[in-house]
C-alpha positions as a Markdown table, in Angstrom:
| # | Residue | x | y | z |
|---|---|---|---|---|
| 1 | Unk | 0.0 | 0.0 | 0.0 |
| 2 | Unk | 1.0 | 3.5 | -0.5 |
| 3 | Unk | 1.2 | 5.6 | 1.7 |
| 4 | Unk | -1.1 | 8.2 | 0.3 |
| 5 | Unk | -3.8 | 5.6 | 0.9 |
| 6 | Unk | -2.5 | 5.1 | 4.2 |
| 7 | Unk | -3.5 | 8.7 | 5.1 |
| 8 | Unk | -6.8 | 8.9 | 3.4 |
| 9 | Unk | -8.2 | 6.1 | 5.1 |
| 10 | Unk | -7.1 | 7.1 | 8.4 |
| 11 | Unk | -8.4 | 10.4 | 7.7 |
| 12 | Unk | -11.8 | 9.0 | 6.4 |
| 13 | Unk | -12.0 | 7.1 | 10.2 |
| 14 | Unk | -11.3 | 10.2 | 11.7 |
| 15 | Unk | -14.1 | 12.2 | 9.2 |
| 16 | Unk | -16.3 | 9.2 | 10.5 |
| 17 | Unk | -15.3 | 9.5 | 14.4 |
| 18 | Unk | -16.0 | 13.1 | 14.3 |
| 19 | Unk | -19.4 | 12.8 | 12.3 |
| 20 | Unk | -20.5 | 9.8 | 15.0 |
| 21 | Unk | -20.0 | 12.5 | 18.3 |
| 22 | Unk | -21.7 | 15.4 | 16.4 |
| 23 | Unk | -24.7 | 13.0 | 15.7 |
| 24 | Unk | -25.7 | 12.1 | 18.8 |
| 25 | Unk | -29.9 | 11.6 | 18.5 |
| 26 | Unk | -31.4 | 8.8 | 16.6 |
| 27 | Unk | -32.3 | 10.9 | 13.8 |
| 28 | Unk | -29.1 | 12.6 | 13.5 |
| 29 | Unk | -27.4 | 9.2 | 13.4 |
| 30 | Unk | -29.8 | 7.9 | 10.3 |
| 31 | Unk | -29.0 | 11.3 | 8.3 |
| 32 | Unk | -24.9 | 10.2 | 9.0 |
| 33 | Unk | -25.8 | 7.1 | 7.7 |
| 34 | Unk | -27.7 | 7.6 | 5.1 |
| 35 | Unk | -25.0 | 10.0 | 4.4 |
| 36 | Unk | -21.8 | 7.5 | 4.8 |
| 37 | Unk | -23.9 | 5.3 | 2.7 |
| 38 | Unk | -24.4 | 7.7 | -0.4 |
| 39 | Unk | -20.6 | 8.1 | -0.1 |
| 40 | Unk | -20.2 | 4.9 | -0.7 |
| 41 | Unk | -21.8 | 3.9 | -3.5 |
| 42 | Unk | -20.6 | 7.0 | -5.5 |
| 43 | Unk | -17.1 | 5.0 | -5.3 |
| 44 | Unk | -18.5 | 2.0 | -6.7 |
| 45 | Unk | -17.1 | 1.1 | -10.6 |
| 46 | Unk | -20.1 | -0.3 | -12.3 |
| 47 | Unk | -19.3 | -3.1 | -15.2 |
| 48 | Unk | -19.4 | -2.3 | -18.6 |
| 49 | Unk | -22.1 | -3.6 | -20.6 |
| 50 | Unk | -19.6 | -6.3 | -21.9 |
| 51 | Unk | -18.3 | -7.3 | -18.7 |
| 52 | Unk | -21.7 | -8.1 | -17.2 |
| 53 | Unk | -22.7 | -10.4 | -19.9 |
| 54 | Unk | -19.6 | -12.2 | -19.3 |
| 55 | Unk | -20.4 | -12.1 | -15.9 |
| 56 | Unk | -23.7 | -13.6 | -16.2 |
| 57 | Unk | -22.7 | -16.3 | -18.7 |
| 58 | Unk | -19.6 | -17.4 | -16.3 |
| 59 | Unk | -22.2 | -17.8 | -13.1 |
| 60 | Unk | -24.5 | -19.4 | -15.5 |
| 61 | Unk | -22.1 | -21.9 | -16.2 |
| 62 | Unk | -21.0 | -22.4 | -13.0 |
| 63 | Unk | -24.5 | -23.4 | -12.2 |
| 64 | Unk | -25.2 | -26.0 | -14.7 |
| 65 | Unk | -22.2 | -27.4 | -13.9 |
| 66 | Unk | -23.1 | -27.9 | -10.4 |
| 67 | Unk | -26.4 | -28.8 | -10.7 |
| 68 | Unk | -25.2 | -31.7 | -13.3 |
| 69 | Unk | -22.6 | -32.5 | -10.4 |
| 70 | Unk | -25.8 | -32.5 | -8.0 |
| 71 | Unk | -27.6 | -34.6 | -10.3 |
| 72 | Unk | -25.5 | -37.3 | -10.7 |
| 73 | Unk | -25.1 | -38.0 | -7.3 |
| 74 | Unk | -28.4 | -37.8 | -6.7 |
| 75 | Unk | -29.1 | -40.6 | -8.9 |
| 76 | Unk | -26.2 | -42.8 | -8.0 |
| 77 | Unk | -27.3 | -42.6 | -4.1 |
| 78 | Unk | -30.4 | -43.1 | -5.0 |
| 79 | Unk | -29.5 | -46.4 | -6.9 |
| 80 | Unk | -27.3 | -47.3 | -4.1 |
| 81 | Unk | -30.1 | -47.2 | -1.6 |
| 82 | Unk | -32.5 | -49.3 | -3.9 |
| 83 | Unk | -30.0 | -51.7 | -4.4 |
| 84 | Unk | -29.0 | -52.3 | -0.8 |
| 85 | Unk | -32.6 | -52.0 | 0.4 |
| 86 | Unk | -34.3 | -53.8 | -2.3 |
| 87 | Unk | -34.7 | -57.7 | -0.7 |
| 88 | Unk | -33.2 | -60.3 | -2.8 |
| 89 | Unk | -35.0 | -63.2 | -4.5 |
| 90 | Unk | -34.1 | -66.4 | -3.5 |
């Protein structure tokens, strides 16, 4: 880490620290969070249109592929429990 980023984040606790004792009702403490929270998510990178369909299509795939893996043993314990509680012929 740098150690520009060092500072900032020490100086956003500090921002956050000072905000907290200034807002000390209920209400005051929603508008600070409400607040913190806007602040966050105006740092947030959204993906490109690109990157999201890739996205998707990788967490698709990762699905089927699980619920194949899922399958499968599905079906073999289920075959393994009829055959060892199916009673033999004799």
């Amino acid at each position: 880490m740098t150690e520009e980023h060092d500072k900032s984040g020490e100086d956003l606790v500090e921002k956050a620290k000072a905000d907290r004792k200034r807002a000390r009702g209920p209400i005051a403490r929603i508008i600070l969070f409400v607040r913190q929270v806007i602040s966050e998510l105006k740092k947030v990178t959204r993906p490109t249109w690109g990157e999201l369909r890739n996205y998707t299509f990788v967490v698709l795939g990762f699905v089927i592929v699980v619920m194949l893996i899922i399958t499968l043993f599905d079906y073999g314990f289920a075959a393994l429990v009829v055959w060892a509680f199916n009673p033999t012929t004799k």
